[in-house]
PDB file of the backbone (N, CA, C, O) and the ligand in Angstrom, with CONECT records:
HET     ZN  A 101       1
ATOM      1  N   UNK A   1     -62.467   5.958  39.627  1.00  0.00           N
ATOM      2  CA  UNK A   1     -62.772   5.534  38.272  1.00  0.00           C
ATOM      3  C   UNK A   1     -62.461   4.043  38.116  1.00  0.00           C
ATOM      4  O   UNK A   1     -61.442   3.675  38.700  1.00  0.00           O
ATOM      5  N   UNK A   2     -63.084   3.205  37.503  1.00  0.00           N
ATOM      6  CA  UNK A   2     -63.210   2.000  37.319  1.00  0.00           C
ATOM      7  C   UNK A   2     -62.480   1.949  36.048  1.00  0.00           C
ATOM      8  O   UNK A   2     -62.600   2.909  35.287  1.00  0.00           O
ATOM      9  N   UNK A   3     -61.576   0.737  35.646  1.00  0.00           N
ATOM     10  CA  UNK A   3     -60.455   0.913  34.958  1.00  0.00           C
ATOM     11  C   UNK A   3     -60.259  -1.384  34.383  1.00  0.00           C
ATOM     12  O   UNK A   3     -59.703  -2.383  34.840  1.00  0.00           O
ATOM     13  N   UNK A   4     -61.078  -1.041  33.282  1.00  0.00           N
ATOM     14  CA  UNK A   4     -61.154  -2.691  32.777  1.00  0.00           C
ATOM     15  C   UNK A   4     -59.562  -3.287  32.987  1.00  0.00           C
ATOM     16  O   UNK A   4     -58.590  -2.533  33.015  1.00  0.00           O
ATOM     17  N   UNK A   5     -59.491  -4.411  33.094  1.00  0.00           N
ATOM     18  CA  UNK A   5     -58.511  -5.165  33.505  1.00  0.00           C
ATOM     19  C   UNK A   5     -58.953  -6.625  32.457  1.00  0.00           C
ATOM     20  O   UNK A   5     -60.086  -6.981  32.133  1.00  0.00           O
ATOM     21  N   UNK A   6     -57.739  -7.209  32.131  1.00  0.00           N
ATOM     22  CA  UNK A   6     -57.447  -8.601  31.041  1.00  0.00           C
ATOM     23  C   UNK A   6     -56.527  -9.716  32.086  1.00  0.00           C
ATOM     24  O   UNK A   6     -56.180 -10.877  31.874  1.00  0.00           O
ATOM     25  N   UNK A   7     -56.313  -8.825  33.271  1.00  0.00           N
ATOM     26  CA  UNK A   7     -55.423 -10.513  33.678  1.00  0.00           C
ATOM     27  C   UNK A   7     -55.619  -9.844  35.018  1.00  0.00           C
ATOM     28  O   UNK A   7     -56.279  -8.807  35.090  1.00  0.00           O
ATOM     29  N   UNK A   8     -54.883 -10.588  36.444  1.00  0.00           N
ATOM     30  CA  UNK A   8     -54.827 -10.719  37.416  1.00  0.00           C
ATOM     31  C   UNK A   8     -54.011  -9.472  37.730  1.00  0.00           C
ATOM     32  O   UNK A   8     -52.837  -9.354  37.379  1.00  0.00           O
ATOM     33  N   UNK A   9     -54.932  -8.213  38.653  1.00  0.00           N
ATOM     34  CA  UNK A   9     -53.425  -7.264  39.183  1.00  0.00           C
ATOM     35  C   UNK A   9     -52.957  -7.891  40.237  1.00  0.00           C
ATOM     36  O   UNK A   9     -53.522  -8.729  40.939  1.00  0.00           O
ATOM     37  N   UNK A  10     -51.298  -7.199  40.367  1.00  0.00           N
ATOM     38  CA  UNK A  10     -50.466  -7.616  41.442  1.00  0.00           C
ATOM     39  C   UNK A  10     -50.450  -6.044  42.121  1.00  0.00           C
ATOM     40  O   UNK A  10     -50.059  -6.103  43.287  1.00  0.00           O
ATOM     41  N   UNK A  11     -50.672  -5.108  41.824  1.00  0.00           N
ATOM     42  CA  UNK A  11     -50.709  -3.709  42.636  1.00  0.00           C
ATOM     43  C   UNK A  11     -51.872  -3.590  42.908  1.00  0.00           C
ATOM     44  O   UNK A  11     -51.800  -2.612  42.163  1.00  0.00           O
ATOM     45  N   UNK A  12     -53.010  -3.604  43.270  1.00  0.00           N
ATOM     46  CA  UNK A  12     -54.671  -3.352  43.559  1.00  0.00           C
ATOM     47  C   UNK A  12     -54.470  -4.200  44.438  1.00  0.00           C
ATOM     48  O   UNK A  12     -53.667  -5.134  44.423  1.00  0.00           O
ATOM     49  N   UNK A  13     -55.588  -3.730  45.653  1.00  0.00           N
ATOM     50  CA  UNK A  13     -56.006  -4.773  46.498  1.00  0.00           C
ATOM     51  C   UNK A  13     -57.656  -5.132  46.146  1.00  0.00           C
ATOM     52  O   UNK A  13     -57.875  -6.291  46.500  1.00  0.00           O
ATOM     53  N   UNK A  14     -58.680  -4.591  45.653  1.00  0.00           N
ATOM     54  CA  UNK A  14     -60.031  -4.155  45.310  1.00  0.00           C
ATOM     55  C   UNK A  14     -59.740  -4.332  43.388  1.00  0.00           C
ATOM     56  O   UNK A  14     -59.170  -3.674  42.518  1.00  0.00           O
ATOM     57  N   UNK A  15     -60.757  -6.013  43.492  1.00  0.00           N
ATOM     58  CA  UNK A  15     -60.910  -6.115  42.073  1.00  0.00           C
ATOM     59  C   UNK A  15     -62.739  -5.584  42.114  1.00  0.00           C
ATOM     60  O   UNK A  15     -63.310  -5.846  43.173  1.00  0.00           O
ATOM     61  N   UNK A  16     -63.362  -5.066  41.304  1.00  0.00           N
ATOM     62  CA  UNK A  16     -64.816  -5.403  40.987  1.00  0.00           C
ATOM     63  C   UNK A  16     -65.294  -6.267  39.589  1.00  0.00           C
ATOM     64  O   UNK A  16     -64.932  -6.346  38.415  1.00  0.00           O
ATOM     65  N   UNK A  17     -66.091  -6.721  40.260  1.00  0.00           N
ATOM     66  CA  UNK A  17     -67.067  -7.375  38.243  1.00  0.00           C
ATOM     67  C   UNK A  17     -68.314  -6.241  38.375  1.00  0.00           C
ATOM     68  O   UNK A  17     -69.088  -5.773  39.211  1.00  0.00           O
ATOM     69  N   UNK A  18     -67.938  -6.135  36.893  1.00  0.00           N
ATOM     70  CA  UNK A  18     -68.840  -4.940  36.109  1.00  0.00           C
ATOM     71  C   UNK A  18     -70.206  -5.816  35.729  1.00  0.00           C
ATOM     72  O   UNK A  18     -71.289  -5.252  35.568  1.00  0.00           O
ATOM     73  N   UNK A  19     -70.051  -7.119  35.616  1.00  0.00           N
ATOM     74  CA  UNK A  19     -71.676  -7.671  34.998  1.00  0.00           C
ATOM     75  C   UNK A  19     -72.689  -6.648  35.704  1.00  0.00           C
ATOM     76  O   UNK A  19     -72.752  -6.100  36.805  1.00  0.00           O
ATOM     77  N   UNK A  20     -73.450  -6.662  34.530  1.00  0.00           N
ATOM     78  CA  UNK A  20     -74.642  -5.745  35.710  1.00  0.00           C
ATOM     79  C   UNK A  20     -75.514  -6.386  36.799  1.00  0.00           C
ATOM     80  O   UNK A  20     -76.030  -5.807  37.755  1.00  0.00           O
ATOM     81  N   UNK A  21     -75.598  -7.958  36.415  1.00  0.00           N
ATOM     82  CA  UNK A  21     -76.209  -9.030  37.510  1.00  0.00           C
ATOM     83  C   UNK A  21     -74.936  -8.787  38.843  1.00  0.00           C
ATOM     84  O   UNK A  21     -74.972  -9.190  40.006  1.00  0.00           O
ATOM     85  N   UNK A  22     -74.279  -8.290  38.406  1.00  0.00           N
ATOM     86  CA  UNK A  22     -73.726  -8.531  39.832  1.00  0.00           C
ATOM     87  C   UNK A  22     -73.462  -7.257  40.733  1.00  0.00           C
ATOM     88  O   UNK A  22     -74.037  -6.739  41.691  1.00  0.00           O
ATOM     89  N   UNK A  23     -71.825  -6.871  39.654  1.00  0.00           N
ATOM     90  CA  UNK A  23     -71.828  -5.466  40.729  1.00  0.00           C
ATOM     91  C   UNK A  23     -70.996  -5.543  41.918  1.00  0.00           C
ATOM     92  O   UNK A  23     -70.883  -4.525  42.601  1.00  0.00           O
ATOM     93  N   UNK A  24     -70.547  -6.346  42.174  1.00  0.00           N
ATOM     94  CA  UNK A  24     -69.577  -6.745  43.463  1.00  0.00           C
ATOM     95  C   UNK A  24     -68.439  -5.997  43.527  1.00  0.00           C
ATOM     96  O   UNK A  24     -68.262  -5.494  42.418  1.00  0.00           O
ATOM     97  N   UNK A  25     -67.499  -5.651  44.369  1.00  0.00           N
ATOM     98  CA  UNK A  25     -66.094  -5.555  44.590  1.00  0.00           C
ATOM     99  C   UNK A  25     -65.832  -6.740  45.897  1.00  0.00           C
ATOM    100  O   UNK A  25     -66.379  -7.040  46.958  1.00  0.00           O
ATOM    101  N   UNK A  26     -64.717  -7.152  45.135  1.00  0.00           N
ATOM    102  CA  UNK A  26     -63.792  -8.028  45.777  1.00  0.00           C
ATOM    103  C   UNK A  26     -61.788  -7.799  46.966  1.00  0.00           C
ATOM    104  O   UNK A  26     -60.674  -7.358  46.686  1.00  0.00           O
ATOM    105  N   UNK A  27     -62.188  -8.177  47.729  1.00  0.00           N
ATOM    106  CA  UNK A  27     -60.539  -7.779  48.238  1.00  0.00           C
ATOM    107  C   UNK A  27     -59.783  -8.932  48.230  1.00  0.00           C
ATOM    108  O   UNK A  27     -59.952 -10.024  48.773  1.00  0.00           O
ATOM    109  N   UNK A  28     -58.697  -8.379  47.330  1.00  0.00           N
ATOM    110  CA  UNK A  28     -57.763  -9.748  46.862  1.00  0.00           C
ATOM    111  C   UNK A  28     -56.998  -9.931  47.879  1.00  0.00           C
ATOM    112  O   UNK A  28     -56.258 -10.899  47.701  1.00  0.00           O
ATOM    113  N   UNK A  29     -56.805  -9.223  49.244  1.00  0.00           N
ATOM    114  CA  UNK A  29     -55.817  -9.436  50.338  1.00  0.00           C
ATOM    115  C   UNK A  29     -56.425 -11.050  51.112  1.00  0.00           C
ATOM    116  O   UNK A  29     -55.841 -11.857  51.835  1.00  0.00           O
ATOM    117  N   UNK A  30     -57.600 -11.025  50.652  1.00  0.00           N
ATOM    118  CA  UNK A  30     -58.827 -11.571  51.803  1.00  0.00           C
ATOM    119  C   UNK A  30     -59.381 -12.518  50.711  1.00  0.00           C
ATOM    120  O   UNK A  30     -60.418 -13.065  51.085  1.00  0.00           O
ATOM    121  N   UNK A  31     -58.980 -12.867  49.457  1.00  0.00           N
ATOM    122  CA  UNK A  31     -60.093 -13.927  48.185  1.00  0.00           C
ATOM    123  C   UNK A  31     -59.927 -15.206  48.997  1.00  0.00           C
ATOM    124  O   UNK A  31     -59.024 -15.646  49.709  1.00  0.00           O
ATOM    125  N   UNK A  32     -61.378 -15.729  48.551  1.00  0.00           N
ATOM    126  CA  UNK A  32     -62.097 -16.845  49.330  1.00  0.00           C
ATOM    127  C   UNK A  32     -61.943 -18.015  47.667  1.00  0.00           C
ATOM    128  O   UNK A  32     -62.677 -17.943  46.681  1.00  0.00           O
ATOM    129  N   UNK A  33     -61.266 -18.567  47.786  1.00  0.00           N
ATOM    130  CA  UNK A  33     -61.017 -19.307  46.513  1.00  0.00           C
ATOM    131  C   UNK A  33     -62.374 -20.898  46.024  1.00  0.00           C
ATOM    132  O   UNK A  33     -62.462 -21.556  44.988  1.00  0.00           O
ATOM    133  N   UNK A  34     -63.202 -20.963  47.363  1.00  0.00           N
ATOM    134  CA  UNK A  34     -64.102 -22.093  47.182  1.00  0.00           C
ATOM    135  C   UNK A  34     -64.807 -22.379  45.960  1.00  0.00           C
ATOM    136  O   UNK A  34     -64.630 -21.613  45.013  1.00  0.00           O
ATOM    137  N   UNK A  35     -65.347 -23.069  45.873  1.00  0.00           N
ATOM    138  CA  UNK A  35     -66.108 -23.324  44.205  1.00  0.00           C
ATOM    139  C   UNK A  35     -67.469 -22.380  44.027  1.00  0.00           C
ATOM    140  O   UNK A  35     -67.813 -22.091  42.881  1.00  0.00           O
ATOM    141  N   UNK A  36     -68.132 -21.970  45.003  1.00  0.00           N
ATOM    142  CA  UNK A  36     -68.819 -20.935  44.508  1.00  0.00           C
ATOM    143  C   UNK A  36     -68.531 -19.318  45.153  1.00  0.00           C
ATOM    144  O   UNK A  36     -69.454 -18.578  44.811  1.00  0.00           O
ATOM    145  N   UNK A  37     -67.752 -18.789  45.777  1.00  0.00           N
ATOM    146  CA  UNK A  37     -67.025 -17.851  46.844  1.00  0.00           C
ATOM    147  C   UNK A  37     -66.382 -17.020  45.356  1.00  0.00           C
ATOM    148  O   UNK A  37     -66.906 -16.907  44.248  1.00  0.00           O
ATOM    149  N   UNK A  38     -65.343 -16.632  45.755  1.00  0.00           N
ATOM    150  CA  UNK A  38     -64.831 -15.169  44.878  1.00  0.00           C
ATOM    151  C   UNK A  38     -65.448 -15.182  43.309  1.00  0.00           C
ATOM    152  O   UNK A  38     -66.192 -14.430  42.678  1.00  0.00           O
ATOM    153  N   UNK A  39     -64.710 -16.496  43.006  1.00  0.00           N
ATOM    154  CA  UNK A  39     -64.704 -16.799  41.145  1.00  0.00           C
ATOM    155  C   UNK A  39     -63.530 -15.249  40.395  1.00  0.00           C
ATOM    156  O   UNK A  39     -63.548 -14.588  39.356  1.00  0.00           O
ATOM    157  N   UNK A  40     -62.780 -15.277  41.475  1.00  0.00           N
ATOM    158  CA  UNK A  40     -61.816 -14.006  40.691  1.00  0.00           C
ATOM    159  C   UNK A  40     -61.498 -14.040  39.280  1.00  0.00           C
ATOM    160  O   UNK A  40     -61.571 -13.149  38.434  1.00  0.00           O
ATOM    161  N   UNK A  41     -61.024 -15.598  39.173  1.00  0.00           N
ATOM    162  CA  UNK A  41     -60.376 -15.693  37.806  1.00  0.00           C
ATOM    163  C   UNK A  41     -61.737 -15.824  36.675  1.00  0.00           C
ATOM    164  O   UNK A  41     -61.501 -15.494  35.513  1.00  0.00           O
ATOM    165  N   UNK A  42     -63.004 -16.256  36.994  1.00  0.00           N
ATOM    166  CA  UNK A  42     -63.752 -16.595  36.168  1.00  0.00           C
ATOM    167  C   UNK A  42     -64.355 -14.983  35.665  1.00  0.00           C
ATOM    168  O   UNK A  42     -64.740 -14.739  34.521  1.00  0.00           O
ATOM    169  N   UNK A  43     -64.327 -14.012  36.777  1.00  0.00           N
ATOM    170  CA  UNK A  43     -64.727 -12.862  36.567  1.00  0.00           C
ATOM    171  C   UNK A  43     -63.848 -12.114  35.474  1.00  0.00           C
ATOM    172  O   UNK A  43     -64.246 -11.248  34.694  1.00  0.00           O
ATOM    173  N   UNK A  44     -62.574 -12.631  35.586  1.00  0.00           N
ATOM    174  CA  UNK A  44     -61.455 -12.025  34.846  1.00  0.00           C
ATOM    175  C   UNK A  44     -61.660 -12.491  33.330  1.00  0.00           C
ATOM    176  O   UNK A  44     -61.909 -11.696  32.424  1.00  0.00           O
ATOM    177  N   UNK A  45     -61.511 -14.049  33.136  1.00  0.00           N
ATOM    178  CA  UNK A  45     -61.834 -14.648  32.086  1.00  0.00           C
ATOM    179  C   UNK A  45     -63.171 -13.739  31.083  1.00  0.00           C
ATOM    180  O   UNK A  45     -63.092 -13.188  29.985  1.00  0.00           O
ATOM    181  N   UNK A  46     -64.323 -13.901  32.033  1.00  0.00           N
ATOM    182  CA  UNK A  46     -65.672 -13.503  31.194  1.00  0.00           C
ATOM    183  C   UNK A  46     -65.391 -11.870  31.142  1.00  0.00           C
ATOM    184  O   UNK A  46     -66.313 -11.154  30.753  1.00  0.00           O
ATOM    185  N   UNK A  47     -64.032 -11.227  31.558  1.00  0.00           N
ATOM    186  CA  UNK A  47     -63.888  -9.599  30.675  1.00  0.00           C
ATOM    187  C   UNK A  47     -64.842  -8.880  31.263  1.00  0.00           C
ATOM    188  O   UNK A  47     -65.474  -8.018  30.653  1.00  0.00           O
ATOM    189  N   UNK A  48     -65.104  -9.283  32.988  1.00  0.00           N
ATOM    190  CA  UNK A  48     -65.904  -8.124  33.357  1.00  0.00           C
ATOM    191  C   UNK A  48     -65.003  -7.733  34.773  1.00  0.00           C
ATOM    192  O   UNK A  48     -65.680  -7.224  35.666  1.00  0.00           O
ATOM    193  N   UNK A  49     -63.822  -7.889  35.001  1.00  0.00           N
ATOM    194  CA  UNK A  49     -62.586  -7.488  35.826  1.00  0.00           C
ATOM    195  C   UNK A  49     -62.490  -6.023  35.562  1.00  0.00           C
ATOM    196  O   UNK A  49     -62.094  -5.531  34.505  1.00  0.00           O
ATOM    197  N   UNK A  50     -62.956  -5.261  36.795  1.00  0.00           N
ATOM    198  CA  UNK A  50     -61.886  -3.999  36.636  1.00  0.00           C
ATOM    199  C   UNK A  50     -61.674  -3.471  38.100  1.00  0.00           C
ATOM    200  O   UNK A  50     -62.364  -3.854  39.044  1.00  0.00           O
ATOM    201  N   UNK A  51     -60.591  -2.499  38.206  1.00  0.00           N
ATOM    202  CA  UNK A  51     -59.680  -2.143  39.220  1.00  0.00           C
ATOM    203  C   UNK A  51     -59.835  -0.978  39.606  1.00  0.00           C
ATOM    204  O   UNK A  51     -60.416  -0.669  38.565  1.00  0.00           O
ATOM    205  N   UNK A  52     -59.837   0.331  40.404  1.00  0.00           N
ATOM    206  CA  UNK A  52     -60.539   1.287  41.259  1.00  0.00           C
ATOM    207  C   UNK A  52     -59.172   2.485  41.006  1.00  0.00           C
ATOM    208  O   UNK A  52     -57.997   2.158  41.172  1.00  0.00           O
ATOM    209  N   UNK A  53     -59.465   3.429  40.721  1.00  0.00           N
ATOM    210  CA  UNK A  53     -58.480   4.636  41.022  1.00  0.00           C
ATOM    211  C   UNK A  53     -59.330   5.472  41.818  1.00  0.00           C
ATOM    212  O   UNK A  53     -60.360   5.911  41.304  1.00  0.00           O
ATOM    213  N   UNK A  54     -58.925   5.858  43.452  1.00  0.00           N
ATOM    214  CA  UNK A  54     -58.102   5.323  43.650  1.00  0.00           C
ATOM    215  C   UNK A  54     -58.716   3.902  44.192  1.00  0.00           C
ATOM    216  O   UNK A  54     -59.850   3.517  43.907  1.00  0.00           O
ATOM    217  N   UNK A  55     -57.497   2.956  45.278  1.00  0.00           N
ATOM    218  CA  UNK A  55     -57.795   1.714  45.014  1.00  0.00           C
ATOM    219  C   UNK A  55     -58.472   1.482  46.291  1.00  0.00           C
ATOM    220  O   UNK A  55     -57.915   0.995  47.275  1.00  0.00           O
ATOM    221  N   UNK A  56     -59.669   1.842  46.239  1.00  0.00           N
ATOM    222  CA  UNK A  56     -60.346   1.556  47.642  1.00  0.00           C
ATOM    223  C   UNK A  56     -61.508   1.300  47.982  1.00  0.00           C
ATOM    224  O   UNK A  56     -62.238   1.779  47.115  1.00  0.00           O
ATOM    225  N   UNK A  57     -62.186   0.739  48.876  1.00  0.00           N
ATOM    226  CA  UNK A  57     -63.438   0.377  48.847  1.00  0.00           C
ATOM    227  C   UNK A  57     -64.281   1.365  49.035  1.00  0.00           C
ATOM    228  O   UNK A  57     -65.455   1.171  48.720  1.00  0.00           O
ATOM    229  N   UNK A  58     -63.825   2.833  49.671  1.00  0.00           N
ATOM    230  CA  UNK A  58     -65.105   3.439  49.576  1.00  0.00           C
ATOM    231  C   UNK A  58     -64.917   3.995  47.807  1.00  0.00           C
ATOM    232  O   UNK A  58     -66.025   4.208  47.315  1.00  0.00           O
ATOM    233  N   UNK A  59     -64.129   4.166  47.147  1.00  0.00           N
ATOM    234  CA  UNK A  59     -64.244   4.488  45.757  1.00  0.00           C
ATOM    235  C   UNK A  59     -64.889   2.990  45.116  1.00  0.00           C
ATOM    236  O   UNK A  59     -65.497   3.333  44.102  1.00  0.00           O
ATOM    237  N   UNK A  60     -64.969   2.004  45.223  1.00  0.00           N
ATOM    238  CA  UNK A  60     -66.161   1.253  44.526  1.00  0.00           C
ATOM    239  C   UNK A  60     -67.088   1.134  45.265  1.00  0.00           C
ATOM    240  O   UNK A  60     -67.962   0.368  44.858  1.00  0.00           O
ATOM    241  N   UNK A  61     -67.272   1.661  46.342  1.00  0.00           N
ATOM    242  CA  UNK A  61     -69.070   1.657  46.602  1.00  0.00           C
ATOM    243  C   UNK A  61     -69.700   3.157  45.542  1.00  0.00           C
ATOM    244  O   UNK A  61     -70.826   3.314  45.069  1.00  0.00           O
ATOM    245  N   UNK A  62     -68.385   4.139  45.435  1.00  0.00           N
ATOM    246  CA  UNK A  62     -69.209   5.061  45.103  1.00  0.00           C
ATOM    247  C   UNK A  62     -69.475   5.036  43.770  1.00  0.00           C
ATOM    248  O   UNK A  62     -70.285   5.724  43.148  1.00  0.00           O
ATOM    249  N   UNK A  63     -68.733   4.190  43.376  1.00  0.00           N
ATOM    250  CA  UNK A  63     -69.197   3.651  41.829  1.00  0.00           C
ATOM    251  C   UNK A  63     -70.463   3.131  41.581  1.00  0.00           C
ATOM    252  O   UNK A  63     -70.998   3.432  40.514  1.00  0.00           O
ATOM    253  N   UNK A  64     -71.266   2.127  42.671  1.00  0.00           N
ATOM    254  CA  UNK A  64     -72.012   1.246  42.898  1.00  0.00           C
ATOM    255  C   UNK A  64     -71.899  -0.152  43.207  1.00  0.00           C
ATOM    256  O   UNK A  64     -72.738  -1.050  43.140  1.00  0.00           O
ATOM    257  N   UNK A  65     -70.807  -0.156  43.527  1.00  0.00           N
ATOM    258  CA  UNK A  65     -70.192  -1.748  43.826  1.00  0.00           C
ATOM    259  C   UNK A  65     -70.463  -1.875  45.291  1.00  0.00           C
ATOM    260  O   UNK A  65     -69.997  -1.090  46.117  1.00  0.00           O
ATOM    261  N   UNK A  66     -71.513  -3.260  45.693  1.00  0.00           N
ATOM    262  CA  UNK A  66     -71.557  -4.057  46.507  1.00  0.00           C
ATOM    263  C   UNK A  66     -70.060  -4.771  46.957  1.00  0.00           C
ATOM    264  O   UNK A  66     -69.102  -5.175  46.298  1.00  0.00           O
ATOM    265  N   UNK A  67     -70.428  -4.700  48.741  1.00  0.00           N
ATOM    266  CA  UNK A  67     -69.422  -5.563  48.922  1.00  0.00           C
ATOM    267  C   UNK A  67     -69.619  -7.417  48.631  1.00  0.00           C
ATOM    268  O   UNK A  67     -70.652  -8.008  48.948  1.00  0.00           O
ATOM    269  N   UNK A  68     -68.768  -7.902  48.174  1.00  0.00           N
ATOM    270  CA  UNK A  68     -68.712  -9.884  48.303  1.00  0.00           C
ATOM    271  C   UNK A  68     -68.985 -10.227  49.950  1.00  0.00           C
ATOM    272  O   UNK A  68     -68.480  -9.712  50.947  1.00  0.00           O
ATOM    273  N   UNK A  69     -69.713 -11.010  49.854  1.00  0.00           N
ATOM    274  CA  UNK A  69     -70.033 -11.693  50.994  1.00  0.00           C
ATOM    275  C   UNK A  69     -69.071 -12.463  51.300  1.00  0.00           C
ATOM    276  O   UNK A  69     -69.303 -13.013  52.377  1.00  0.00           O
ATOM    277  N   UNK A  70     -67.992 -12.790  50.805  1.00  0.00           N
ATOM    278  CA  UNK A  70     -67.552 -13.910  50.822  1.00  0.00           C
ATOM    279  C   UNK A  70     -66.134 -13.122  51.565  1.00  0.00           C
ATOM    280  O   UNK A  70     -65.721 -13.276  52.714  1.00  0.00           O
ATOM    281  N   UNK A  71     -65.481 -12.087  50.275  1.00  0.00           N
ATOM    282  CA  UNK A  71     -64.273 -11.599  51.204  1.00  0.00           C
ATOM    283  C   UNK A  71     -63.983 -10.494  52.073  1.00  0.00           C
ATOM    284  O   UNK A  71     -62.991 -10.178  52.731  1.00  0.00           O
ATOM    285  N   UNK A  72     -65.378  -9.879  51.854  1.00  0.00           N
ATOM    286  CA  UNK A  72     -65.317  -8.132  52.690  1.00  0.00           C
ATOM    287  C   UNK A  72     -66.462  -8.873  53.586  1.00  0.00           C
ATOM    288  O   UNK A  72     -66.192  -9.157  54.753  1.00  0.00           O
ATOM    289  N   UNK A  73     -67.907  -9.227  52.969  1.00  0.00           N
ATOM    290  CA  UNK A  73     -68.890  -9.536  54.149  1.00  0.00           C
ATOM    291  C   UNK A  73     -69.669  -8.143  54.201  1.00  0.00           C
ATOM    292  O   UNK A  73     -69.098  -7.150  53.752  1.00  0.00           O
ATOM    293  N   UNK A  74     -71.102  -8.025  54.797  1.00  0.00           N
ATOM    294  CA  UNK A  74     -71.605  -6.961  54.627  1.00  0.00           C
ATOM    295  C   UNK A  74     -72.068  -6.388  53.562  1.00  0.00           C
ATOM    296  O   UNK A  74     -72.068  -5.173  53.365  1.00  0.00           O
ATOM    297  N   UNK A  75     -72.525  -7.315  52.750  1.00  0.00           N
ATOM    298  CA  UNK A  75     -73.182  -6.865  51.587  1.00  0.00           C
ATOM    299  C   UNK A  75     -74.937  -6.019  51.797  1.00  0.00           C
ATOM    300  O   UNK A  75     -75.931  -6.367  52.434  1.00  0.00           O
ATOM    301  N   UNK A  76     -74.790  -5.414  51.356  1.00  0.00           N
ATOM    302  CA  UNK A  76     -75.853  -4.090  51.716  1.00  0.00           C
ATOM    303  C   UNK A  76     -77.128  -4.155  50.722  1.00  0.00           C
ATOM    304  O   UNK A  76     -78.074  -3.368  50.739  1.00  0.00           O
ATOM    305  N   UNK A  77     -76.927  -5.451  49.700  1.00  0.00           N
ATOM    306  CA  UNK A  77     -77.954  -5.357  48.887  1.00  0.00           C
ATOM    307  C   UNK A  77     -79.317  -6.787  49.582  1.00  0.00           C
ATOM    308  O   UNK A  77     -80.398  -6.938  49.012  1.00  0.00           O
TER     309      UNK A  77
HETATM  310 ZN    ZN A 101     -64.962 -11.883  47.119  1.00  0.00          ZN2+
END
């Protein structure tokens, strides 16, 4: 279950953005901080941050979340 988030978790490793243009999950073990790469915090800011129960990547693919190219790689879309 996908679970909205307002600030940065410190327990999750797997953030996703909900925009519907996007759709991504992100791994915060692995964030790529460059100017166009994660955008963690900007995702957080624009209130489309949320966090995975449980916290794992095959539970946000089965949500529909793409992997980031940037910190998992292997994006399937
Ligand atoms: Zn990423």
């Amino acid at each position: 279950m996908a679970i909205p988030i307002s600030s940065r978790p410190t327990d999750k490793r797997y953030l996703g953005n909900s925009d519907s243009s996007h759709m991504e999950v992100h791994d915060l073990d692995n964030e790529k901080t460059g100017a166009n790469e994660c955008q963690i915090d900007e995702i957080i800011k624009a209130g489309n941050a949320v966090v995975f129960t449980p916290d794992t990547l095959e539970q946000a693919k089965s949500e529909g979340y793409d992997n980031c190219k940037f910190c998992i790689g292997g994006s399937e879309r």
